[in-house]
C-alpha positions, 0 to 999 in steps of 0.5 A: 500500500502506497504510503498516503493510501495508508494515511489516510486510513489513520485519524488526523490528530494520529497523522501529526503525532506520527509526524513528529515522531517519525521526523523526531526520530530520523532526526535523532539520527535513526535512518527513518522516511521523515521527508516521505511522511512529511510530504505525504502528509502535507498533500494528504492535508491540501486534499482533506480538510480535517488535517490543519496544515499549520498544525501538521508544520508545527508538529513537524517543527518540533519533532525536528528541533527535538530529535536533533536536541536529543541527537547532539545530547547523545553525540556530545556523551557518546562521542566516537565510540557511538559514531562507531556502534552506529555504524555497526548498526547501520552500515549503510547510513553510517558508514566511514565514508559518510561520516567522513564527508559530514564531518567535512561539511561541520569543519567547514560550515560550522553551524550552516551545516546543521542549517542546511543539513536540514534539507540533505537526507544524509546530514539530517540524521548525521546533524545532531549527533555529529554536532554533540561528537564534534563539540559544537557550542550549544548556542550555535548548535540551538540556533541553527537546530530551531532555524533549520527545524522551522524552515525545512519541516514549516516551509516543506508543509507549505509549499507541498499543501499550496502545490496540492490545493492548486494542482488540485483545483487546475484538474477539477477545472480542466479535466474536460480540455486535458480529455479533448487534448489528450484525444485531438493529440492521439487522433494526430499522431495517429493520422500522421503515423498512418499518412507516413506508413502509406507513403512508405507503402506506395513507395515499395510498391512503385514499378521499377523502370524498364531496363533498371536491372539491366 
């Protein structure tokens, strides 16, 4: 089943508290589908009235700048040693490799990195440990985490809800002219395709000249 097919089975104050934590979590630096969930909850919101839209970005908000607050605590009492178990745990999210290049990205960023890390699927689960292991002040660390949080998890909702509820209202609108063009459009090809295969037919079946093969 497609996630918002499975959506939309669940009631709406279910939606936002599965938001939040699944954001939470991914955030804290569990590999989770958080951007999935987001978006297809925020379409899910422009289709059905009962999901608030500005409800849905503030749990998504919050899950975010929590996860990464729990994620940087963790980070900053585990240090290496828990770099090192997750990449035990998930080779393929924290492998030597990425850990390698997030931590690149911090060296030179600072706390840009955990700003824009925000819309990198790779840096939103490194951002919060990474940044407790690395040491980062907490002020910094704290600004960029909310700034991040709001911008990315609010902003997400927003655009995706307001894509939705146009798209939405073009096809109520004009779904008869996208029936008519896309029928007119196969008429023509379909002619042009039929005009070019007699031509080719009549040119097969044209009598050689007398004397051409000799």
């Amino acid at each position: 089943m497609h996630v918002q097919e499975w959506l939309e089975t669940v009631p709406p104050l279910a939606i936002y508290l599965l938001v939040g934590l699944v954001i939470g979590l991914e955030s804290l630096g569990i590999p989770l589908p958080g951007e999935i969930i987001l978006v297809s909850s925020a379409l899910l919101a422009s289709q059905h009235g009962e999901i608030d839209p500005f409800v849905l970005g503030a749990c998504a908000s919050a899950g975010a700048i929590i996860g990464d607050s729990i994620g940087y605590a963790i980070g900053r009492k585990g240090g290496r040693p828990l770099l090192a178990w997750l990449g035990s745990k998930f080779p393929r999210h924290f492998s030597e490799a990425h850990i390698a290049t997030a931590e690149r990205s911090f060296q030179k960023w600072g706390m840009w990195a955990v700003f824009f890390g925000r819309f990198v699927a790779l840096l939103r689960i490194f951002a919060g440990p990474l940044a407790g292991v690395l040491r980062m002040p907490y002020w910094k660390f704290l600004t960029a985490n909310v700034l991040g949080g709001i911008v990315w998890a609010g902003g997400t909702t927003a655009v995706i809800y307001y894509v939705g509820v146009v798209a939405e209202s073009w096809l109520k609108r004009f779904s008869w002219l996208g029936l008519v063009a896309a029928v007119l459009v196969g008429l023509t090809s379909m002619l042009i395709l039929k005009r070019r295969a007699s031509k080719v037919q009549a040119a097969h079946q044209e009598p050689e000249p007398v004397g051409a093969g000799e």
